[in-house]
Biopython code that builds the backbone (N, CA, C, O; Angstrom):
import numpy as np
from Bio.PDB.StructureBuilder import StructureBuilder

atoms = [
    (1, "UNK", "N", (5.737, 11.633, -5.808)),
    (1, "UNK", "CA", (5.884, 10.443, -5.016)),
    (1, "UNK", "C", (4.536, 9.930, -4.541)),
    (1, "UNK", "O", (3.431, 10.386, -4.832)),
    (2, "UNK", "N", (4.814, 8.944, -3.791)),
    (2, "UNK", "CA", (3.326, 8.595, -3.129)),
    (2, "UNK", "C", (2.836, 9.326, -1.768)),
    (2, "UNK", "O", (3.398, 9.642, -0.719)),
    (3, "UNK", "N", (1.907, 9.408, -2.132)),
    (3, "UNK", "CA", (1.340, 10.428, -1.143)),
    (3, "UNK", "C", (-0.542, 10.315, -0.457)),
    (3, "UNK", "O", (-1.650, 10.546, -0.940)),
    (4, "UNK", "N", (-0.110, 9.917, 0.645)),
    (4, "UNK", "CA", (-1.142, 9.047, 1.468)),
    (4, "UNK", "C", (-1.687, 10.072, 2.497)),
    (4, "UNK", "O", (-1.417, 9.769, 3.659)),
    (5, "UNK", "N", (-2.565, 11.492, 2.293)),
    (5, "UNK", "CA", (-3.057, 11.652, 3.342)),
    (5, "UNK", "C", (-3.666, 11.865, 4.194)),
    (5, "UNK", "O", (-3.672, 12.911, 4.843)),
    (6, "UNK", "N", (-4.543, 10.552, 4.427)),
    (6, "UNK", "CA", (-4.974, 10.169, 5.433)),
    (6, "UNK", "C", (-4.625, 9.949, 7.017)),
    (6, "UNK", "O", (-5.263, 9.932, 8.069)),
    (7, "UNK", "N", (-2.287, 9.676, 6.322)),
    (7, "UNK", "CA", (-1.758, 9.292, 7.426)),
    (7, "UNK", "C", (-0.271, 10.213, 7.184)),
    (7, "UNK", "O", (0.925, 10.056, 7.434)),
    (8, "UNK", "N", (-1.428, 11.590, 6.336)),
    (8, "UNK", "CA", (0.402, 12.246, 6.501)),
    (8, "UNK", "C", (1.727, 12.140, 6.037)),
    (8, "UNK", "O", (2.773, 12.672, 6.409)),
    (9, "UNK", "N", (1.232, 10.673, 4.400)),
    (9, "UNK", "CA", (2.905, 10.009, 4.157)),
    (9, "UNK", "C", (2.797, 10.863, 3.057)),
    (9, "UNK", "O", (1.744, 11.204, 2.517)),
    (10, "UNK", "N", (4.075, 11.237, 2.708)),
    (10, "UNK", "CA", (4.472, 11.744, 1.584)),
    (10, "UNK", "C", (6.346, 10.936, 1.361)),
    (10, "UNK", "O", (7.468, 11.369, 1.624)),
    (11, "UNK", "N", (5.858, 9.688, 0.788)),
    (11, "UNK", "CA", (7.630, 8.938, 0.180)),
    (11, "UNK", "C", (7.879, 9.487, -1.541)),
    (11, "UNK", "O", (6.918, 9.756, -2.261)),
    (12, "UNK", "N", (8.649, 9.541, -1.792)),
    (12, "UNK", "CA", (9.493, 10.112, -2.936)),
    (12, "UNK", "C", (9.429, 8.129, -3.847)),
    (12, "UNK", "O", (9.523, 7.045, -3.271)),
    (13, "UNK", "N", (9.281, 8.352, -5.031)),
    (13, "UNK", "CA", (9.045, 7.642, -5.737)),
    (13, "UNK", "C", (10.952, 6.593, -5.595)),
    (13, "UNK", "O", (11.237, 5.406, -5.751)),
    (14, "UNK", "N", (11.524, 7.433, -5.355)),
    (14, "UNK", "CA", (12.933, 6.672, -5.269)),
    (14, "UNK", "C", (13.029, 5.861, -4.135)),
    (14, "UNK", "O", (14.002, 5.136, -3.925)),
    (15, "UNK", "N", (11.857, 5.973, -3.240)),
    (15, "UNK", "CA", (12.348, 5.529, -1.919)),
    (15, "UNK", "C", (11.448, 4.130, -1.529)),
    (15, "UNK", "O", (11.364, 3.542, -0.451)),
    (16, "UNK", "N", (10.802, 3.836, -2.858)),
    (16, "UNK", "CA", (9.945, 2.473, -2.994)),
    (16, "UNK", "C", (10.441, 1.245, -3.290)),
    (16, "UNK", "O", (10.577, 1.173, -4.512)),
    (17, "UNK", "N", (10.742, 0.348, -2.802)),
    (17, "UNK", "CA", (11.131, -0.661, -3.734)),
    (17, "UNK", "C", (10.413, -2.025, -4.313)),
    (17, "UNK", "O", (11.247, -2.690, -4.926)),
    (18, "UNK", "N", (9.192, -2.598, -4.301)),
    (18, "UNK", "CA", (8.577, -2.698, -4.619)),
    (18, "UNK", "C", (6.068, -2.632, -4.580)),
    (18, "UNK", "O", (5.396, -1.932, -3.823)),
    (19, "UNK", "N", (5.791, -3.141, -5.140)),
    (19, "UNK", "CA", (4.837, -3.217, -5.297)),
    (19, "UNK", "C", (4.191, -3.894, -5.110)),
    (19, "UNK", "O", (3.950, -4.172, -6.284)),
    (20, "UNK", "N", (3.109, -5.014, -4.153)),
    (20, "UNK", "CA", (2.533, -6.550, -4.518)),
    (20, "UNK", "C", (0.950, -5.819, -4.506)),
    (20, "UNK", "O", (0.525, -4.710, -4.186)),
    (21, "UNK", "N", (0.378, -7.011, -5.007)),
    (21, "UNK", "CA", (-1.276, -7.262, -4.723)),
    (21, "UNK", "C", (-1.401, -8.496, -4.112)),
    (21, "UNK", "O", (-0.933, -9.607, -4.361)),
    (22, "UNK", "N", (-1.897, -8.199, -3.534)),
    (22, "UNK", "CA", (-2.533, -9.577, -2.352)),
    (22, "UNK", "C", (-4.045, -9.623, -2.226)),
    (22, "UNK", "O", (-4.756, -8.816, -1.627)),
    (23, "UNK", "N", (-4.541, -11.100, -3.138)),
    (23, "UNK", "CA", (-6.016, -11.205, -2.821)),
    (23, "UNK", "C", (-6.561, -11.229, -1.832)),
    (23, "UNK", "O", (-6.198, -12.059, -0.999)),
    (24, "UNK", "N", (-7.732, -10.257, -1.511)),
    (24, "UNK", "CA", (-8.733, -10.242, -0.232)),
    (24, "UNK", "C", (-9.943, -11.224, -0.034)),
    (24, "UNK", "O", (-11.093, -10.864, -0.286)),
    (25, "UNK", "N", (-9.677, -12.310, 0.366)),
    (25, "UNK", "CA", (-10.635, -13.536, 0.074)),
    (25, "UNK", "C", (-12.490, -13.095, 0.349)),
    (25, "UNK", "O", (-13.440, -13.634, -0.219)),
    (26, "UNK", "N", (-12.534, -12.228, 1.148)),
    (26, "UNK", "CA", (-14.138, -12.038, 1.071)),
    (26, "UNK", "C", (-14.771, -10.454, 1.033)),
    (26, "UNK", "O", (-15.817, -10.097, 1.575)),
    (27, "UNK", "N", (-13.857, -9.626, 0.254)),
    (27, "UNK", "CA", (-14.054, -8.576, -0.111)),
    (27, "UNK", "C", (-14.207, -8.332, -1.868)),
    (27, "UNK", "O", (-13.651, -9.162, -2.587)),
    (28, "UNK", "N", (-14.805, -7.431, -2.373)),
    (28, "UNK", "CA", (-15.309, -7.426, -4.022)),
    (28, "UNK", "C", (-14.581, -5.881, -4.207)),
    (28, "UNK", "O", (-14.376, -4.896, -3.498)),
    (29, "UNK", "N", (-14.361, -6.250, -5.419)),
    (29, "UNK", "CA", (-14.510, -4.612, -6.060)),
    (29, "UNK", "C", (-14.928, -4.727, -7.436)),
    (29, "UNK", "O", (-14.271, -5.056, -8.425)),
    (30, "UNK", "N", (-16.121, -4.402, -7.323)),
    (30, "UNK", "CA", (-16.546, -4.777, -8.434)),
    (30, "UNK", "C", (-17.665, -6.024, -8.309)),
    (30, "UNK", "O", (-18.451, -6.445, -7.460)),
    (31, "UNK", "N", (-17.229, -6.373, -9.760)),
    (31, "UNK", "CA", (-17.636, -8.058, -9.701)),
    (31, "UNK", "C", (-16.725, -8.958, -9.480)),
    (31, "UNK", "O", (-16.951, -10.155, -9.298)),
    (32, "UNK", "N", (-15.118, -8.158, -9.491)),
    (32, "UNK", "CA", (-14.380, -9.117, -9.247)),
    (32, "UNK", "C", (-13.995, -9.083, -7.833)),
    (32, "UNK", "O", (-14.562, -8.243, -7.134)),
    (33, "UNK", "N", (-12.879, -10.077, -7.142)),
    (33, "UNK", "CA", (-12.378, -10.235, -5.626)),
    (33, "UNK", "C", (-11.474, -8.837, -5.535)),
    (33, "UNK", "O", (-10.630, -8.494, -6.362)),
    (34, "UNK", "N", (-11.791, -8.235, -4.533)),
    (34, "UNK", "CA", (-10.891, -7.132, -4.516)),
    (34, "UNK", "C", (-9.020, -7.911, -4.396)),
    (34, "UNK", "O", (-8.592, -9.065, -4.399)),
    (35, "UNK", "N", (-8.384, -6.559, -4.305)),
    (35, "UNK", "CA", (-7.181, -6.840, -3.605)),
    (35, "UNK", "C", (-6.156, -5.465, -2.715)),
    (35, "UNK", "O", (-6.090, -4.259, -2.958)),
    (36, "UNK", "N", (-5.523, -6.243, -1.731)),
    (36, "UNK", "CA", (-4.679, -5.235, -1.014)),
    (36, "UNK", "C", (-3.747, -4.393, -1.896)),
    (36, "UNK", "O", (-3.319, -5.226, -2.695)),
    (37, "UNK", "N", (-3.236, -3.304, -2.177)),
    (37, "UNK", "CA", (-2.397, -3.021, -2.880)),
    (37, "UNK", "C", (-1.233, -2.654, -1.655)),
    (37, "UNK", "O", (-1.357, -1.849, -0.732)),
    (38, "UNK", "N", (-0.556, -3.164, -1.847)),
    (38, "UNK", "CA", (1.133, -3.159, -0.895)),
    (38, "UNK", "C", (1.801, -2.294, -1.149)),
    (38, "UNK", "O", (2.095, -2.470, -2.331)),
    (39, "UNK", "N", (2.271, -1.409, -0.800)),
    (39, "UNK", "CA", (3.628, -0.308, -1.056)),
    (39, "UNK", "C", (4.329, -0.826, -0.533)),
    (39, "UNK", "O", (3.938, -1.130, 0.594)),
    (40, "UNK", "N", (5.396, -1.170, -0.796)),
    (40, "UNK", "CA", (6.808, -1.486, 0.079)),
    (40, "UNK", "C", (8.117, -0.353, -0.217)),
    (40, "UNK", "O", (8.643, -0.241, -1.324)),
    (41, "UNK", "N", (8.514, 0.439, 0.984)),
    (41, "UNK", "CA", (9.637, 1.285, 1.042)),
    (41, "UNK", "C", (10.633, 0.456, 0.945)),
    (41, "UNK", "O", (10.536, -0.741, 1.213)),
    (42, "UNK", "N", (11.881, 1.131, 0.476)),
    (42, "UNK", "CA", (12.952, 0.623, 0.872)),
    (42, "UNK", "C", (13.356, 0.292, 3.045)),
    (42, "UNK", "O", (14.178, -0.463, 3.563)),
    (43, "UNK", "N", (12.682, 0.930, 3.477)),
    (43, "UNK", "CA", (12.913, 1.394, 4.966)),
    (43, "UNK", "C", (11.360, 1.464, 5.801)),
    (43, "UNK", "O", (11.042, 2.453, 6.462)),
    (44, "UNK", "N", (10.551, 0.359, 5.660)),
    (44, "UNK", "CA", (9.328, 0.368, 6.199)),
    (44, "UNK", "C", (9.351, 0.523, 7.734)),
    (44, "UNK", "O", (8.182, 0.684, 8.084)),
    (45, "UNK", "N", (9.690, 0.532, 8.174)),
    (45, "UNK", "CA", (10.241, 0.376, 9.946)),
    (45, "UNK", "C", (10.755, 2.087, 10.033)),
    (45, "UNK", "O", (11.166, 2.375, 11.157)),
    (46, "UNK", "N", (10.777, 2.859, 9.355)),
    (46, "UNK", "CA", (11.384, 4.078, 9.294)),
    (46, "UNK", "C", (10.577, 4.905, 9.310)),
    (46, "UNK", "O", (10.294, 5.763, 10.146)),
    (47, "UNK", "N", (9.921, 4.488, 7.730)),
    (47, "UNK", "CA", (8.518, 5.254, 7.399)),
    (47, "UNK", "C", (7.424, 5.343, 8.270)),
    (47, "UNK", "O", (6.867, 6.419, 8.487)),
    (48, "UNK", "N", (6.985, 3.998, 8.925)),
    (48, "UNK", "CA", (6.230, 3.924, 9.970)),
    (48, "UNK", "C", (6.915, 4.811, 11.317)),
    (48, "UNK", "O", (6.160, 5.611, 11.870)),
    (49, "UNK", "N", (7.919, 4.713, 11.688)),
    (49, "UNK", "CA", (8.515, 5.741, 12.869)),
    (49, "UNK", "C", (8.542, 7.037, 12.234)),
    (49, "UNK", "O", (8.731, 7.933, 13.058)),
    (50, "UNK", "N", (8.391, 7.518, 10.801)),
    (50, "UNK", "CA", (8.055, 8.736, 11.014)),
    (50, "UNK", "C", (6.685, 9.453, 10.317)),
    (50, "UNK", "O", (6.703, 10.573, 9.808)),
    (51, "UNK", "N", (5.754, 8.765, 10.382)),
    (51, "UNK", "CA", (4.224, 8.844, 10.231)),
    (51, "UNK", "C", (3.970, 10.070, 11.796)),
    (51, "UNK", "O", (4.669, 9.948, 12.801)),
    (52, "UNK", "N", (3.139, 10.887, 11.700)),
    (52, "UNK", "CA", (3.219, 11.618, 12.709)),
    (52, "UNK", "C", (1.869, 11.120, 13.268)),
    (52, "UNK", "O", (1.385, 12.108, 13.820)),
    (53, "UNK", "N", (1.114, 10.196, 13.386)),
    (53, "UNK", "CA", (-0.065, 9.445, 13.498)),
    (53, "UNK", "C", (-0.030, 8.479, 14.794)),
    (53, "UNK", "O", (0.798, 7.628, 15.120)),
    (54, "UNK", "N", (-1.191, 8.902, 15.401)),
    (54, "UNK", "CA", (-1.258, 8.047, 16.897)),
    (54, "UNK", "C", (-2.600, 7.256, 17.306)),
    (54, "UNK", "O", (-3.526, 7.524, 16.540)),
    (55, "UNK", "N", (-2.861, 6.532, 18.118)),
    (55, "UNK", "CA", (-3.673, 5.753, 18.647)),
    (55, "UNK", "C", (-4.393, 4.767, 17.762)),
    (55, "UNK", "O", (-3.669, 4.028, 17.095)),
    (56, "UNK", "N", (-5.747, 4.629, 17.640)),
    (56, "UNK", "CA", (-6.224, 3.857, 16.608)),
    (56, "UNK", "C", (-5.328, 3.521, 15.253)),
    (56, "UNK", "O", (-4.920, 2.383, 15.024)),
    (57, "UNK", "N", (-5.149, 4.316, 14.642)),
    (57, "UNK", "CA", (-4.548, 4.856, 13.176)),
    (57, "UNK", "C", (-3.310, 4.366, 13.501)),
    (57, "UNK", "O", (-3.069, 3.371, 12.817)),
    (58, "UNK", "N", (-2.455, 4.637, 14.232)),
    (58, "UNK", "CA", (-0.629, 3.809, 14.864)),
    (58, "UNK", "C", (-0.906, 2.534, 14.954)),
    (58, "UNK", "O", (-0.020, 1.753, 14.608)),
    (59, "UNK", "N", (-2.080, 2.044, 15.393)),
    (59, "UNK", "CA", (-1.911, 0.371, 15.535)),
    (59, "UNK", "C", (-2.212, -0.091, 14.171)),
    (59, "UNK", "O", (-1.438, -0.896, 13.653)),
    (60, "UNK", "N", (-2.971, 0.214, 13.698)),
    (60, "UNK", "CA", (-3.709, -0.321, 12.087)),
    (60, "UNK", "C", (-2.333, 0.135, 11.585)),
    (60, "UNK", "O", (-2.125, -0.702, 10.707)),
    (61, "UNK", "N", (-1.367, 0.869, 11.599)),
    (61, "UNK", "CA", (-0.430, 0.827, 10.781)),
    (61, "UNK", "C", (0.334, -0.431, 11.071)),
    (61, "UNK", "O", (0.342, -1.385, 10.294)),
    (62, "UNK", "N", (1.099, -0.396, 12.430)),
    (62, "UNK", "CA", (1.988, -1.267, 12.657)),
    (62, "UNK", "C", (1.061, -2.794, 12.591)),
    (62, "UNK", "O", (1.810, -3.755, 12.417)),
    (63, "UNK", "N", (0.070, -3.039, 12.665)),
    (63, "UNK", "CA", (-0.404, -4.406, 12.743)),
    (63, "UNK", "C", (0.105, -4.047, 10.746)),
    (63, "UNK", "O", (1.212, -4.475, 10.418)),
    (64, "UNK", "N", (-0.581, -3.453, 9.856)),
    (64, "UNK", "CA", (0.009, -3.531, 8.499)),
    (64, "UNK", "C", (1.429, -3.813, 7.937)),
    (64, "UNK", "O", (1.746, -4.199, 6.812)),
    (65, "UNK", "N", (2.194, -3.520, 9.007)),
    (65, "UNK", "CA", (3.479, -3.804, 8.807)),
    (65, "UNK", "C", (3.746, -5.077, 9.309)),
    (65, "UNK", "O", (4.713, -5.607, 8.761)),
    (66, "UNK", "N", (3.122, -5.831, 10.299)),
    (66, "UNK", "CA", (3.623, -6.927, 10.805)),
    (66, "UNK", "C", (2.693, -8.031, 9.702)),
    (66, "UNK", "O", (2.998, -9.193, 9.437)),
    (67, "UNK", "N", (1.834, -7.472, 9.331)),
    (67, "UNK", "CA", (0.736, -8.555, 8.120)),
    (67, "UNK", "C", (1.749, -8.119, 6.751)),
    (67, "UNK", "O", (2.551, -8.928, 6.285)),
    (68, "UNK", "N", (1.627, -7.131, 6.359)),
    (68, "UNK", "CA", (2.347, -7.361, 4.721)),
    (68, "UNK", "C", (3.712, -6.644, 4.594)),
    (68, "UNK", "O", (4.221, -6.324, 3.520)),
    (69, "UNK", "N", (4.179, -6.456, 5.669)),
    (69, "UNK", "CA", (5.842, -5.826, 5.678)),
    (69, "UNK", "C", (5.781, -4.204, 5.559)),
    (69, "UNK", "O", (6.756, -3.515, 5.256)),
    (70, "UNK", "N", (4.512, -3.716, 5.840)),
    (70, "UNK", "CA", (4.312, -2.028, 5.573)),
    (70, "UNK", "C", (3.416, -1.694, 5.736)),
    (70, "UNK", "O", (2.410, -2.306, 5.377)),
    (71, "UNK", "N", (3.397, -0.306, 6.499)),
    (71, "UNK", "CA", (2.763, 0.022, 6.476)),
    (71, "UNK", "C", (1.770, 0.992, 6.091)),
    (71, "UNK", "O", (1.118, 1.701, 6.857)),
    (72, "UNK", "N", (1.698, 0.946, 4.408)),
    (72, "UNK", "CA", (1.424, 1.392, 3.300)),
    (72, "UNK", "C", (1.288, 0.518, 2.356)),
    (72, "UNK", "O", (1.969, 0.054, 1.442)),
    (73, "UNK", "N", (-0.449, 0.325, 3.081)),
    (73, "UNK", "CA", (-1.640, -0.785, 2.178)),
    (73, "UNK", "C", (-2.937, 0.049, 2.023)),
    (73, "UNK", "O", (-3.576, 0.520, 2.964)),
    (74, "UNK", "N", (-3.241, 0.167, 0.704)),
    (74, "UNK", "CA", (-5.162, 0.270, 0.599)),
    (74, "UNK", "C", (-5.543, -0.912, -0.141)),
    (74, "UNK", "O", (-4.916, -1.341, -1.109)),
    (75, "UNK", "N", (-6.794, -1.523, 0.439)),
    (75, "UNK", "CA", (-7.736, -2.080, -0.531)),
    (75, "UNK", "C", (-8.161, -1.629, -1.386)),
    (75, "UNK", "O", (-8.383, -0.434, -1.190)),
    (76, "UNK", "N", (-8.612, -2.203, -2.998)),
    (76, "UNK", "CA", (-8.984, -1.539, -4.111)),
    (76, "UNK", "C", (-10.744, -1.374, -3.814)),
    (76, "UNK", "O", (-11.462, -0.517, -4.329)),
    (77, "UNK", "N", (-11.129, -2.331, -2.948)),
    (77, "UNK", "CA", (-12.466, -2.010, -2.785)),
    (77, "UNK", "C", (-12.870, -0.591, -1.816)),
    (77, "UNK", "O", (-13.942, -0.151, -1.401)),
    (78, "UNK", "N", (-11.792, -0.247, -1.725)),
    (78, "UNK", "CA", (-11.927, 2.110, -0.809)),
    (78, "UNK", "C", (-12.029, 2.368, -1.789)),
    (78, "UNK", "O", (-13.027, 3.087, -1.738)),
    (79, "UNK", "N", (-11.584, 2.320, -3.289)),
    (79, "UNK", "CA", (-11.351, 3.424, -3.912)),
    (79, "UNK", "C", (-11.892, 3.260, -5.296)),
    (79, "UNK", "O", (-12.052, 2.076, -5.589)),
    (80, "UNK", "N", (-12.211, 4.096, -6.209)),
    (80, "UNK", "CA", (-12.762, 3.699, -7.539)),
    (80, "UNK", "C", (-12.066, 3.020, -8.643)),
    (80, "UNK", "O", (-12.551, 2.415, -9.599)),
    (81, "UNK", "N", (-10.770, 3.246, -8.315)),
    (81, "UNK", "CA", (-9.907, 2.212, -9.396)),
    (81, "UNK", "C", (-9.397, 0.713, -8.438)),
    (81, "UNK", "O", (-9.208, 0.524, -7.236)),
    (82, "UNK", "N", (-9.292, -0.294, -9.834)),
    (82, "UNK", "CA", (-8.475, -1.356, -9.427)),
    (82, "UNK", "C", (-7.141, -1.575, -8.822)),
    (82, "UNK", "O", (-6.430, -0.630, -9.164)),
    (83, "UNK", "N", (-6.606, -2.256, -8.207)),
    (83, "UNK", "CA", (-5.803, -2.444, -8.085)),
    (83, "UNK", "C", (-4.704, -2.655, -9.264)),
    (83, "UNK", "O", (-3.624, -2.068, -9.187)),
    (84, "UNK", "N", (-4.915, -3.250, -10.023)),
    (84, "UNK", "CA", (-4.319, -3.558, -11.267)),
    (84, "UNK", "C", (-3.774, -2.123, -11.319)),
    (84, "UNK", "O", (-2.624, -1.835, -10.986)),
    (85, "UNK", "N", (-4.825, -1.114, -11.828)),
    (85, "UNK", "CA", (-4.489, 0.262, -12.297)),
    (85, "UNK", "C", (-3.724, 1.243, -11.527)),
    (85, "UNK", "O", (-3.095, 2.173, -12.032)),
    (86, "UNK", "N", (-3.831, 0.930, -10.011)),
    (86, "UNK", "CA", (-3.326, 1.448, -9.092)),
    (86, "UNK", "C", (-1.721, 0.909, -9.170)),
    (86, "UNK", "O", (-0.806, 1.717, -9.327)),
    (87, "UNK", "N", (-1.561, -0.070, -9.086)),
    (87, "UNK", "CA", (0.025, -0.905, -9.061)),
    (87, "UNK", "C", (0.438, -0.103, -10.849)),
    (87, "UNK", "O", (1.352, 0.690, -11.075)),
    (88, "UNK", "N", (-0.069, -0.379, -11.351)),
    (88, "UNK", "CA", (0.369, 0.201, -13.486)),
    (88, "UNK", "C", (0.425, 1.462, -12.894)),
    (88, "UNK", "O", (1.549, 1.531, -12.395)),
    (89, "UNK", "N", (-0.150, 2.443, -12.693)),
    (89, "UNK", "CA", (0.263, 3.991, -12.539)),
    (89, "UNK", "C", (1.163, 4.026, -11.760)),
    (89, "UNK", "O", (2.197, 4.549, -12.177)),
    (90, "UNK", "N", (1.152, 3.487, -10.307)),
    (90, "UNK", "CA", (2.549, 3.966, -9.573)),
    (90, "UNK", "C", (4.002, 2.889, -9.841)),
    (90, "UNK", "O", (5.158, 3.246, -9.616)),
    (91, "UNK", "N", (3.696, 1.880, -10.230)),
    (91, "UNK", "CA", (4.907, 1.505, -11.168)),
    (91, "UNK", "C", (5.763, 2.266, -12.396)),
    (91, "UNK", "O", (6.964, 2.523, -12.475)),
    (92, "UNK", "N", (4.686, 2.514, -13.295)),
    (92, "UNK", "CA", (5.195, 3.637, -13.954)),
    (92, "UNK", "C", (5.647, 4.900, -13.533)),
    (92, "UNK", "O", (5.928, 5.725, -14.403)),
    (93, "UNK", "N", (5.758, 5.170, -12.427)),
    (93, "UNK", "CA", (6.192, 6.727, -12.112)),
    (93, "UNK", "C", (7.788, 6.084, -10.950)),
    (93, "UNK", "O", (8.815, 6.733, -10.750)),
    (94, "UNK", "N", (7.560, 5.103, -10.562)),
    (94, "UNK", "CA", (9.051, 4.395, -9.547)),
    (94, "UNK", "C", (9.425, 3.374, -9.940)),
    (94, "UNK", "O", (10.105, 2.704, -9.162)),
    (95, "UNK", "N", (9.151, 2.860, -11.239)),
    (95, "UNK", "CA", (10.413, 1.914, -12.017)),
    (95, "UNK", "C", (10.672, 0.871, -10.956)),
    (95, "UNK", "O", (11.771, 0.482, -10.560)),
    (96, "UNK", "N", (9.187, 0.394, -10.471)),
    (96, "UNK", "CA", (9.445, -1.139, -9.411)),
    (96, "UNK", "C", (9.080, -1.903, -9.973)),
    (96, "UNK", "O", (8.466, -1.823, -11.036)),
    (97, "UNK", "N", (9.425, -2.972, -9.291)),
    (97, "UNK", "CA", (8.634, -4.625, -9.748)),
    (97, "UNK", "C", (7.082, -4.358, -9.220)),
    (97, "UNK", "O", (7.010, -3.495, -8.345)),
    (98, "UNK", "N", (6.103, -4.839, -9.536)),
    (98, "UNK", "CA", (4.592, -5.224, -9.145)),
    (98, "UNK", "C", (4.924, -7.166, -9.119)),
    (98, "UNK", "O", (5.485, -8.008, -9.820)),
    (99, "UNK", "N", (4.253, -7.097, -7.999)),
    (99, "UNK", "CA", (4.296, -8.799, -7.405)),
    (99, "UNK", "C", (2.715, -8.763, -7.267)),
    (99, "UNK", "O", (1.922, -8.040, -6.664)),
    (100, "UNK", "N", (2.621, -9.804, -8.049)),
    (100, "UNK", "CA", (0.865, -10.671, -7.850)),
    (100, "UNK", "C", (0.871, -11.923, -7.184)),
    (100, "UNK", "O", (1.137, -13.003, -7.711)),
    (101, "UNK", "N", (0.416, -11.630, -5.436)),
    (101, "UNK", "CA", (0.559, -13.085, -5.029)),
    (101, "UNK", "C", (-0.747, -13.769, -5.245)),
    (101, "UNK", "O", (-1.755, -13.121, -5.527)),
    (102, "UNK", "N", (-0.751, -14.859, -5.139)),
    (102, "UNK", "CA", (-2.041, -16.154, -5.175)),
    (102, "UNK", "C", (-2.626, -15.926, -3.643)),
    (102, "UNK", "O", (-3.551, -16.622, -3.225)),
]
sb = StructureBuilder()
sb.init_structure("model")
sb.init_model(0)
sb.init_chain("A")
sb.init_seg("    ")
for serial, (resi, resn, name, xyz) in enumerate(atoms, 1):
    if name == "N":
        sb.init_residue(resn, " ", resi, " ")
    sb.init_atom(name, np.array(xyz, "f"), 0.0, 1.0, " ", f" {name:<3s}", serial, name[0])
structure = sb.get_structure()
């Protein structure tokens, strides 16, 4: 499943229901514009109540949930792969949609 921890998540690939990328207007990865990669649970309001994570780290979640519906987002510019590749690998393992917004 996906497994985030930084913040302690461990969701089961069944319990995702989809995927988006959302462009980051003044962030890079690369040469190209980075982007947010979105996890969306079936039960984001759940997942976030059971994150065992407090103070700083609890608000950056829930402000993530009130900005992209979850709170289970990385930018592709943290990490060495794209977003693209990031959404293609965990699509392939939870049989979701990937959404590319503008």
């Amino acid at each position: 499943g996906l497994h985030l921890p930084s913040i302690e998540c461990d969701l089961p690939w069944t319990s995702l229901a989809e995927i988006r990328l959302v462009p980051l207007r003044y962030a890079r990865h690369g040469k190209q514009g980075a982007v947010m990669v979105v996890f969306i649970p079936q039960a984001p309001s759940a997942v976030l109540a059971a994150l065992p994570v407090a103070g700083r780290r609890r608000k950056r979640l829930e402000r993530s949930l009130r900005v992209y519906d979850t709170p289970l987002t990385i930018s592709d510019n943290l990490i060495d792969r794209s977003g693209e590749q990031l959404a293609a690998a965990a699509a392939a393992f939870a049989a979701v949609p990937v959404r590319r917004e503008e």
